[in-house]
N, C-alpha and C positions, 0 to 999 in steps of 0.2 A: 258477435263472437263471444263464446261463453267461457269460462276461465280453464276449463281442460283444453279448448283452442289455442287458445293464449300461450299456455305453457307449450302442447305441442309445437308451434311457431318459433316460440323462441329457442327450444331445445335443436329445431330444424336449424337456425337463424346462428346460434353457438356451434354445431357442428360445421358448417358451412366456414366460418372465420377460424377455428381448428383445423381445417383442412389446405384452407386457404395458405397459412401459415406454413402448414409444415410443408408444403409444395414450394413456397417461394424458399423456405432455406434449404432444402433439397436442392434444387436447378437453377436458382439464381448463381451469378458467379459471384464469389467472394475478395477483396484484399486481403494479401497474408501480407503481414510485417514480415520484414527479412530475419532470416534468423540471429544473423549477426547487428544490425542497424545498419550493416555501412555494404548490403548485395548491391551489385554492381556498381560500386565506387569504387575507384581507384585507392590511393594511400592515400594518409594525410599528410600531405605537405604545407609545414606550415615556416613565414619567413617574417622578417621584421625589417621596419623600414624606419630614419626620423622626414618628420615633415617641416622643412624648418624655412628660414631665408638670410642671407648672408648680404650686406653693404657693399656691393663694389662701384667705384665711380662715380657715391654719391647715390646710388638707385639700387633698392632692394634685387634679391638675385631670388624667387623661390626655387625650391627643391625637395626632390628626394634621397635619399641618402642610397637607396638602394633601386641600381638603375638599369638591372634585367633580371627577370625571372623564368627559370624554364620548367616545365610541370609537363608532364603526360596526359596525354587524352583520359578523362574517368577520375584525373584524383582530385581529392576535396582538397583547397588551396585556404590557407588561412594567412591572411597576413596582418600582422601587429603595427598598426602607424602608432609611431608616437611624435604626436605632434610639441614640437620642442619651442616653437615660438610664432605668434601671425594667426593668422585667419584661412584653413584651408580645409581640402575636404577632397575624397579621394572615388574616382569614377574609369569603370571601366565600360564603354557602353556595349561591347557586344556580349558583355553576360549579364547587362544589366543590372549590375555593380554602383553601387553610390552610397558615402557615407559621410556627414560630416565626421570632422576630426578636429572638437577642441583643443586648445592648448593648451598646455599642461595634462594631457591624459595619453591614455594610450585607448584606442580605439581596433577591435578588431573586425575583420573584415571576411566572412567565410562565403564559398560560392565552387560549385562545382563547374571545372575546365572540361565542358562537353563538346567543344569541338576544337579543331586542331587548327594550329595557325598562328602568326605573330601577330600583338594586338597590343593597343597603347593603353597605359593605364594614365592617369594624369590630377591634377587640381585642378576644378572647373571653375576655379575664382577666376575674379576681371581679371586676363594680365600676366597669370603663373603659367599659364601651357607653354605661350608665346615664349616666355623668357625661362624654360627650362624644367618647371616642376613638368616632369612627366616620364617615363621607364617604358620599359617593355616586356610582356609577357610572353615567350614560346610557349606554345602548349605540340609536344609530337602525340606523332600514333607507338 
């Protein structure tokens, strides 16, 4: 192949990946960001909870401070643990929720309520569900 070859080939070989190109961003489908960041979410509701445990009887008691939460289907749900004293960490399994929560911090915890229904949130430490760390979240339509 002689060098005018060559160049026609490749001029052929560039048109071919220009055209390719502008086809696939024509008919491909695209993602669009929402206009707003928050299309099809609900509001932000955001709450705050301490994570603590308290002596009675001789045997620690854990807890949450705050021990139902109601939210609407679609809104983004923020809740602030502030873990006040202990070793805990906060799980919701059917959003697939889990965070620890040292102590002395505040720890937030964000996750969209996409479907409806009352569901337990809790500390999955040894020992805190059983003896009380745990709430409840409504979520309606």
């Amino acid at each position: 192949m002689n060098a005018k070859e060559k160049q026609y080939v490749m001029i052929v070989v560039a048109l071919a990946v220009l055209i390719g190109i502008v086809l696939a961003v024509q008919f491909l489908p695209t993602a669009q960001a929402p206009a707003n960041g928050n299309e099809g979410i609900g509001e932000v509701k955001e709450f705050n909870t301490d994570s603590f445990f308290v002596m009675e009887n001789g045997k620690p008691h854990p807890q949450f401070s705050l021990k139902e939460i109601t939210v609407k289907k679609g809104d983004k749900v923020k809740i602030n643990v502030n873990a006040i004293n202990g070793t805990h960490d906060f799980k919701i399994d059917e959003f697939g929720v889990y965070s620890e929560t040292p102590a002395g911090k505040i720890t937030t915890i964000e996750f969209v309520a996409d479907k409806a229904g009352e569901f337990i949130y809790y500390c999955s430490k040894p020992g805190h569900r059983a003896n009380g760390q745990w709430g409840t979240i409504k979520v309606v339509e």
